[in-house]
C-alpha positions in Angstrom: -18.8 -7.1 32.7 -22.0 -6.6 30.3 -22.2 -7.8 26.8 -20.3 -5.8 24.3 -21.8 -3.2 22.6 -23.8 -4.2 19.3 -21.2 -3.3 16.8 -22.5 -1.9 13.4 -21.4 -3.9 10.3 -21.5 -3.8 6.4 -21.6 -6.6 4.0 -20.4 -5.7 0.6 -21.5 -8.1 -2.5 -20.8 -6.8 -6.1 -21.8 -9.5 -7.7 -23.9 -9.7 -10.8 -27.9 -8.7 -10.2 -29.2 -12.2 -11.5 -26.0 -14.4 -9.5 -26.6 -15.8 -6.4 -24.3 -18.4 -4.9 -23.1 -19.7 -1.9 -20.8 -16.9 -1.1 -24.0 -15.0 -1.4 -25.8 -17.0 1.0 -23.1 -17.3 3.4 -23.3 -13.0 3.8 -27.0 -13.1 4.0 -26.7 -16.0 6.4 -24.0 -14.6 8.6 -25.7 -10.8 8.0 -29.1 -12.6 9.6 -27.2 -14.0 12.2 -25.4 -10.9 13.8 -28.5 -9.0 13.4 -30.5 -11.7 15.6 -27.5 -11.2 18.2 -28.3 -7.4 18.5 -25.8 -5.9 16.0 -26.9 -3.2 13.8 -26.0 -5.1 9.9 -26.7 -3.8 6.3 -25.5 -5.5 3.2 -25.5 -3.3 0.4 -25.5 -4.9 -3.3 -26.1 -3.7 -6.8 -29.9 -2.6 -7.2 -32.7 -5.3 -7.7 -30.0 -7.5 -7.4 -30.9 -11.5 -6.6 -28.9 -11.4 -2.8 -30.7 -8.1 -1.9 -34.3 -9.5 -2.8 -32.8 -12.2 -0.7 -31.6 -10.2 2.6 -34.4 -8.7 2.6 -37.0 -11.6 2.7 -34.7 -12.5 5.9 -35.3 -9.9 7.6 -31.8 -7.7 7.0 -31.6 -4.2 6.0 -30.1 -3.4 2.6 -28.6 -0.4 1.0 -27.8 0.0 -2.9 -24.3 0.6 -4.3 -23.0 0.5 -7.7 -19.9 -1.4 -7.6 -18.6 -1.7 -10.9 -14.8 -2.6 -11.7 -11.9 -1.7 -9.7 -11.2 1.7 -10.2 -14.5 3.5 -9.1 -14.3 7.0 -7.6 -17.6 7.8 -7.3 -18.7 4.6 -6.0 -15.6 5.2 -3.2 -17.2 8.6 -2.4 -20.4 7.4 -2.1 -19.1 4.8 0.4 -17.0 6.5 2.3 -19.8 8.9 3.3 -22.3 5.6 4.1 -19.6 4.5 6.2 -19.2 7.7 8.1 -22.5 8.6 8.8 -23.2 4.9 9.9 -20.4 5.0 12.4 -19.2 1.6 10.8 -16.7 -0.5 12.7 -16.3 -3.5 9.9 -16.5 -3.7 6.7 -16.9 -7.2 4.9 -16.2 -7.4 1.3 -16.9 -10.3 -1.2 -15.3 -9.8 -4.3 -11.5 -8.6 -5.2 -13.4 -5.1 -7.0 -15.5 -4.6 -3.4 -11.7 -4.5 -1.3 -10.4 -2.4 -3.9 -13.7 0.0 -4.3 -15.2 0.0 -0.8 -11.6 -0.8 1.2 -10.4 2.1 -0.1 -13.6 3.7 1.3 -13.3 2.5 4.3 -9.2 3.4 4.7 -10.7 7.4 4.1 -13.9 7.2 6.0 -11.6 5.7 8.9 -13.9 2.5 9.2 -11.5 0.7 12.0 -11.8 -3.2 10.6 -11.9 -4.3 6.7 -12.2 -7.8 6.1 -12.6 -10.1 2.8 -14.9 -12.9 3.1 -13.2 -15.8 0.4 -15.2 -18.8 -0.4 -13.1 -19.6 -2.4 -9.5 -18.5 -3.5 -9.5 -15.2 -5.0 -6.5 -14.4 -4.6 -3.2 -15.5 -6.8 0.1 -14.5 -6.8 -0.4 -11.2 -8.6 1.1 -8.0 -7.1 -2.1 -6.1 -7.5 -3.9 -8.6 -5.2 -0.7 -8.9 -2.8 -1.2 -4.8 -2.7 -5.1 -4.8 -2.4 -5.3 -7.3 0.6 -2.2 -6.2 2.7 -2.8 -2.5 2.5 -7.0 -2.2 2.2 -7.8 -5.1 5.0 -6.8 -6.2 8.2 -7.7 -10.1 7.7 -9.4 -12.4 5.0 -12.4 -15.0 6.7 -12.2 -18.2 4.1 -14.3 -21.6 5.3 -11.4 -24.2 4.5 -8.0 -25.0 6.0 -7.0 -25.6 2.0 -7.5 -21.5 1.4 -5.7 -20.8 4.1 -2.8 -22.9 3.7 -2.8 -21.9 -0.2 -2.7 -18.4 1.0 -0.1 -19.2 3.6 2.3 -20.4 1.0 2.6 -16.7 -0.7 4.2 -15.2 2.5 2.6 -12.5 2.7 0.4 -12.7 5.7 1.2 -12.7 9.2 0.1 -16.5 10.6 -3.4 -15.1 12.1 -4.3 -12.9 9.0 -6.2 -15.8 7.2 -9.1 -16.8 9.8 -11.3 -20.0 8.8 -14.6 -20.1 9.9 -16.7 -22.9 8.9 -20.1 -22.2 6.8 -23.6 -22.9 8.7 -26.1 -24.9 8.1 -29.7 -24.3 8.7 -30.9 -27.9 8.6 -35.0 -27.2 8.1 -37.3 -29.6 10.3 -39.8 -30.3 7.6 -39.2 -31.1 4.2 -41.6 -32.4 2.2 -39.3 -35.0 -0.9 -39.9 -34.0 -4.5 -41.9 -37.0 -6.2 -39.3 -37.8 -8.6 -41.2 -41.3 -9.1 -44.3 -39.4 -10.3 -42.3 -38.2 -13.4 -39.4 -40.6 -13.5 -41.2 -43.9 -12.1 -39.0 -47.0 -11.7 -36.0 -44.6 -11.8 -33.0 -44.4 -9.3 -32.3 -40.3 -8.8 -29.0 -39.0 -8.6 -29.4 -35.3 -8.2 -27.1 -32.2 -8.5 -27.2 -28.2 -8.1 -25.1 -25.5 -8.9 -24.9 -22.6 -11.9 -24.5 -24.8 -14.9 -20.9 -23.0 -15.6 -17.2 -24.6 -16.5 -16.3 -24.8 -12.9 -19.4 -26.8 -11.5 -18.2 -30.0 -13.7 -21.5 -30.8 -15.5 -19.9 -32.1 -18.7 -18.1 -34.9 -16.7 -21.6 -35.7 -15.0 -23.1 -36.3 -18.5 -20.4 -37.8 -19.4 -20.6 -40.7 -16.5 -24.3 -40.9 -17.4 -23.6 -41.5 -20.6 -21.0 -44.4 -19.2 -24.0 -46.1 -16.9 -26.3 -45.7 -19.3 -24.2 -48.4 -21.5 -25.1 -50.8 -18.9 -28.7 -49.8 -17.2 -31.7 -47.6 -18.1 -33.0 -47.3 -14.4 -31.0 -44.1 -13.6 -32.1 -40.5 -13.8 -29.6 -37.9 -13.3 -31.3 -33.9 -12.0 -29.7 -30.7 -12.2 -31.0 -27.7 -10.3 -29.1 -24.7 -12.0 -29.1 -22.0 -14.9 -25.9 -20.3 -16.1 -24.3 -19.5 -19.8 -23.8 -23.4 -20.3 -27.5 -24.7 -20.8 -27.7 -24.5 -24.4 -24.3 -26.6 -24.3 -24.9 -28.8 -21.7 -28.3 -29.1 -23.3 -26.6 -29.9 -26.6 -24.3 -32.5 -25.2 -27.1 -34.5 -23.3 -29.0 -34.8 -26.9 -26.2 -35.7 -28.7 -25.4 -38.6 -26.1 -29.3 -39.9 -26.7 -29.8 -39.0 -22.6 -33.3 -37.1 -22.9 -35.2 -39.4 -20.8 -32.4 -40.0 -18.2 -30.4 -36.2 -18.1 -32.5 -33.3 -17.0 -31.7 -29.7 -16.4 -34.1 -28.7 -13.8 -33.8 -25.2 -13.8 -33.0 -22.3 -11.3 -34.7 -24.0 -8.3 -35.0 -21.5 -5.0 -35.3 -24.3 -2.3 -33.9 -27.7 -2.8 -34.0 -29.1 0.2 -36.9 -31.0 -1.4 -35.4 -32.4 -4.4 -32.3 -33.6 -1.9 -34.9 -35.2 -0.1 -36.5 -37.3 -2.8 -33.0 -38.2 -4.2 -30.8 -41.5 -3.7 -28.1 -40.1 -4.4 -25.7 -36.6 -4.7 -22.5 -35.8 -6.6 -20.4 -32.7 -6.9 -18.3 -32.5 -10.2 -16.7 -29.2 -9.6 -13.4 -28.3 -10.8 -13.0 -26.4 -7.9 -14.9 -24.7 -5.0 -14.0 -23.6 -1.5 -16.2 -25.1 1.3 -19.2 -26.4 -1.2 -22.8 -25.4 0.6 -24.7 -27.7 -1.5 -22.8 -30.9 -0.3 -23.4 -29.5 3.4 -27.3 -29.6 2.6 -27.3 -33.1 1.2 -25.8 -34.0 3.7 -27.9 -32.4 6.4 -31.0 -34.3 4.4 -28.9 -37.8 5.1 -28.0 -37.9 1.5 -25.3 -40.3 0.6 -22.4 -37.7 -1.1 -19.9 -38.6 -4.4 -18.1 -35.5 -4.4 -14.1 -34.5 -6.4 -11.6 -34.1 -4.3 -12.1 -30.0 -4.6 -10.4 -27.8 -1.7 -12.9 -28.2 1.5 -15.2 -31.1 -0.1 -12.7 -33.7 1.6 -12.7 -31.8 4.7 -16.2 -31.3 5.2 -16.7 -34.9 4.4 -14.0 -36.4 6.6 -12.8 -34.2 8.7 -10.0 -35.2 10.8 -10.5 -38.3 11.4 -12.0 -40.2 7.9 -15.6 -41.0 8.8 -17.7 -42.6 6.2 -20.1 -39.8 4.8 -19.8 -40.8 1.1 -16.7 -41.0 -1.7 -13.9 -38.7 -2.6 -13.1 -39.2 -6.5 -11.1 -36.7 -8.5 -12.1 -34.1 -10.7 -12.2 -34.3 -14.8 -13.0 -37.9 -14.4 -16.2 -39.5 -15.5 -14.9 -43.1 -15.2 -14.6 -42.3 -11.9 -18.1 -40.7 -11.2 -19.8 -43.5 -13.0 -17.3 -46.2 -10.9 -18.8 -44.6 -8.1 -22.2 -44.4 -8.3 -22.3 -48.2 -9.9 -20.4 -49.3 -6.4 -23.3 -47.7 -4.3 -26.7 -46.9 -6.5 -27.9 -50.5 -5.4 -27.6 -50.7 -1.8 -29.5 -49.7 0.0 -27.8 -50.1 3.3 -24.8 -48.3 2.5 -26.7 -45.5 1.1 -28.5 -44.7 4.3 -25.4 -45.2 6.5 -23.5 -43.1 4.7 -26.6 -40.3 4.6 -27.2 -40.8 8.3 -23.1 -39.8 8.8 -23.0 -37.3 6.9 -26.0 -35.9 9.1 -24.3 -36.4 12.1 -21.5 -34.5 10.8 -22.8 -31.3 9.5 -25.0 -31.2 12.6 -22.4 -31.4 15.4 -19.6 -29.1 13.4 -20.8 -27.3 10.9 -24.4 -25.3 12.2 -25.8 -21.5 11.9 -24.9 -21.3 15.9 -21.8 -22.3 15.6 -20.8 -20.3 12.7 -22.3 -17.3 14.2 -20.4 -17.5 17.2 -16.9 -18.2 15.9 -17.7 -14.8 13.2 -18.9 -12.6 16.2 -16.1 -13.7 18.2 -13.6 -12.9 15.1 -15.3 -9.7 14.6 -15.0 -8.2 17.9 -11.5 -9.3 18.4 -10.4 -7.6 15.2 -12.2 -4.6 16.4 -10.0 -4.5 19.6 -6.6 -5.2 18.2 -7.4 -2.2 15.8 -8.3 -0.3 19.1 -4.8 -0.7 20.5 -2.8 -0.1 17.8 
């Protein structure tokens, strides 16, 4: 027996034109990643949108759709006949408005496979998402065994309907560290990234600086992110006197460099589902404080506990600023933990493997729709 024949696939992402996340990357990643096995892959995306600009500088083929609430007949027309004349056999979509929009498209173009991809959960006990998933997919991919299990509790899915498949990482083989000590000299770097919104925690980060700051002035705390809460955070980190030991980075493309020149990570998210940005601090041998958020604990210890940093919960600065005081200073411990969280996310959790487990996932969804 040959290989199987290249299948063609469509990624659909509706989310907004200047958002990009780490569901976002995961679809351009995994979209890269089937093409470079031989399978015909488009993602399609709202026009000039961030993760289109971003699929195309990697090399994947894009299309435009306007995907804009749930209830979109055009839009459904318009993809109905993409998927038609493309001879699709899957359909991936990101957000709950993309099943109900393009799964519909795909149930009257006769598309064989719809799947959502959930990086986090999406989906509560509502009847309109209970509706959505069972009748316009045939499966949901999420990257933690929490989603699954949370989804597993609302009975509504057969046991193999919910399929985890752990992100990627693309660890890069030369990164060149920020020069945080040309700016901040003398200071101690803990660093953090995400869109500076309610869910990424940032408030409780300020609010530990402001704790450690009490008892040292050799810490600088960096944020890589923009979102609706910079003027508030921004507001917050004045009021607390923290202007020359807070900073707000900005939207930063690539920040594998500033996880480089770092001592330290945190995550203070209120919630997430398998968080990318830990993986790549750990994948630079970055020590990792991280709340105890869906797939952070089982990214970070797996199932046996290995030491790859600490697990604190969430809406608690004390605890942050406990945290970073018990480890800031050594040295040792910091690089053992960095150099186990490496060793982690590059034996379970790379681009290869990912790749294979979704090709794999793919092509057997494609034949139990076959002998139906």
């Amino acid at each position: 027996m040959g290989n199987p024949a290249p299948l063609n696939i469509l990624f659909i992402n509706s989310i907004g034109r200047n958002k990009f996340g780490g569901g976002e990357k995961w679809m351009v990643n995994a979209a890269k990643g089937l093409r470079e096995r031989g399978h015909h892959v488009t993602l399609g995306s709202k026009k000039n949108s961030r993760i289109l600009e971003h699929a195309k500088s990697k090399g994947v083929q894009t299309a435009i759709f306007e995907i804009r609430g749930d209830f979109s007949p055009l839009a459904t027309l318009t993809i109905a006949r993409w998927l038609k004349e493309h001879h699709t056999h899957i359909l991936i979509c990101n957000l709950n408005k993309d099943v109900r929009v393009a799964g519909l498209a795909a149930r009257i173009a006769g598309t064989p496979v719809v799947l959502a991809r959930h990086g986090m959960l999406l989906c509560s006990r509502k009847w309109k998402h209970k509706l959505t998933l069972t009748r316009l997919t045939d499966g949901i991919i999420t990257n933690s065994r929490t989603i699954k299990d949370a989804y597993g509790e609302y009975g509504w899915f057969s046991k193999e309907f919910v399929k985890v498949i752990y992100n990627g990482l693309i660890i890069p083989n030369e990164v060149t560290p920020f020069n945080f000590s040309q700016r901040f000299p003398g200071k101690k770097i803990i660093y953090s990234a995400g869109r500076l919104s309610e869910q990424k925690g940032f408030s409780y980060l300020i609010e530990a600086a402001t704790i450690l700051k009490k008892e040292r002035s050799d810490l600088l705390f960096a944020v890589s992110g923009e979102g609706k809460l910079q003027e508030e955070l921004t507001t917050q980190i004045k009021a607390a006197g923290l202007e020359d030991s807070f900073v707000l980075l900005g939207f930063t493309e690539n920040i594998f460099p500033y996880l480089k020149g770092c001592d330290l990570f945190v995550l203070a998210s209120l919630f997430e589902g398998m968080p990318n940005v830990v993986m790549e601090a750990m994948g630079m041998k970055k020590p990792v404080i991280a709340t105890d958020v869906n797939g952070a604990r089982e990214l970070m210890e797996g199932d046996a506990q290995s030491k790859t940093g600490i697990i604190i919960p969430p809406r608690n600065p004390q605890a942050i600023a406990e945290a970073i005081a018990s480890i800031i200073d050594d040295p040792d411990t910091l690089e053992a933990l960095g150099n186990a969280g490496y060793e982690r996310v590059n034996q379970e959790f790379t681009m290869t493997a990912m790749t294979n487990n979704l090709e794999r996932h793919l092509q057997e969804k494609l034949r139990e729709k076959s002998i139906q």
